[in-house]
C-alpha positions as CSV (number, residue, x, y, z in Angstrom):
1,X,-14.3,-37.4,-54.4
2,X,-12.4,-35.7,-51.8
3,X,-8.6,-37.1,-51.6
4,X,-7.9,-39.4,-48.2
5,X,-5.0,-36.7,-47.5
6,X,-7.1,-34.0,-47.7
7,X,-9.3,-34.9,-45.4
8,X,-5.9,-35.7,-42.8
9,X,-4.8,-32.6,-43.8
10,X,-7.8,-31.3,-42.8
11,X,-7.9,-33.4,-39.4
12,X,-4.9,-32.3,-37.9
13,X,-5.5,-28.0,-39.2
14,X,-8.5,-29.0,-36.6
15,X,-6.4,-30.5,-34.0
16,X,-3.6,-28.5,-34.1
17,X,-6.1,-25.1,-33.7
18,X,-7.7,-26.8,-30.9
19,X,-4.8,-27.7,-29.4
20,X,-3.2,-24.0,-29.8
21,X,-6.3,-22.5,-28.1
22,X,-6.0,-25.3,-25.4
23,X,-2.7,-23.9,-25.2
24,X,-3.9,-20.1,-25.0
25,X,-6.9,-20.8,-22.3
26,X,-3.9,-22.4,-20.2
27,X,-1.7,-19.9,-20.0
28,X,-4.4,-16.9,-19.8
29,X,-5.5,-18.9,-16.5
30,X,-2.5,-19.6,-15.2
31,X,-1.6,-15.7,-15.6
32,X,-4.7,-15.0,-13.7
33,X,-3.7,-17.5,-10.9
34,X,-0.7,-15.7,-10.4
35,X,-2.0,-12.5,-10.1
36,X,-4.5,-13.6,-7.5
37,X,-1.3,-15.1,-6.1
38,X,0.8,-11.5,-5.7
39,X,-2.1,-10.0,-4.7
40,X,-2.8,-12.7,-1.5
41,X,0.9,-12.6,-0.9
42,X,0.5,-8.5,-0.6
43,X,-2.2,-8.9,1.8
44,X,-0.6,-11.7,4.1
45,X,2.5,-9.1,4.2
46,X,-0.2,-6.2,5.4
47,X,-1.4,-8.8,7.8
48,X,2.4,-9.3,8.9
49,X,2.7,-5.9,9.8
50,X,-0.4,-4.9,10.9
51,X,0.3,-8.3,13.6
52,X,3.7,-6.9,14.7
53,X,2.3,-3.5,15.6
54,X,-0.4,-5.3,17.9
55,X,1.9,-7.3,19.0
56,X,3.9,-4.2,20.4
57,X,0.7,-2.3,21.6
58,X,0.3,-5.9,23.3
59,X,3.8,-5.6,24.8
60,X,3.4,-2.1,25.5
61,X,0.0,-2.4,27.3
62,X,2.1,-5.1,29.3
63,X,4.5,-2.7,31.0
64,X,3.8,-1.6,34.8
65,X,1.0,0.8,35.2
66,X,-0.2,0.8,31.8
67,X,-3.1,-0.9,31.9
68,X,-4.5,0.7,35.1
69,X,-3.5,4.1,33.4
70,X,-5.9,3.3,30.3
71,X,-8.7,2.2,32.2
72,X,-8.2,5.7,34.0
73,X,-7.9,7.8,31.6
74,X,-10.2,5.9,28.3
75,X,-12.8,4.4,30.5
76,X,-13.0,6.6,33.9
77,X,-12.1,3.8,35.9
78,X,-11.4,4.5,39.6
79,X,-9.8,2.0,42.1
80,X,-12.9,1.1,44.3
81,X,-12.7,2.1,48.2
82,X,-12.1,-0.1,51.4
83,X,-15.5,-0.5,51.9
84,X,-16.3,-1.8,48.6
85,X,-13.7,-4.6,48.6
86,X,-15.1,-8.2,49.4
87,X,-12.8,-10.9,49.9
88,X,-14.3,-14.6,49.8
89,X,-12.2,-17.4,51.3
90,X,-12.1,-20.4,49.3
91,X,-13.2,-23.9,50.3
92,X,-10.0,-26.1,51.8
């Protein structure tokens, strides 16, 4: 007959190996979560950058003359002539 504190012993071996590999499986995940984490925070810093050089293309673009000289030059854009001008009066 097998002794009452064997089979306790033998309980808590069990729990204490489950509870280690509980312990294990945490931190494995919680590693992968933070490298997941580094790598979003790398991309939002990417982002960052890659916003303030639109941002000073934008303010660039914004000077006098700029944007008439890209549609120029980029698109072949010519200012149209006298004749092709229509003005329409609004209703008052």
């Amino acid at each position: 007959m097998i002794r009452l504190d064997t089979v306790f012993v033998t309980v808590l071996v069990v729990l204490l190996t489950a509870s280690a590999l509980g312990i294990v499986a945490s931190q494995h995940h919680a590693r992968k979560l933070h490298i997941a984490l580094e790598h979003e925070q790398g991309r939002s810093r990417s982002l960052e950058v890659e916003q303030g050089q639109f941002e000073a293309e934008e303010s660039s673009l914004a000077e006098h003359g700029q944007i008439e000289q890209r549609a120029r030059e980029q698109l072949k854009m010519l200012s149209p002539r006298s004749g092709q001008i229509i003005v329409l009066k609004g209703r008052s």
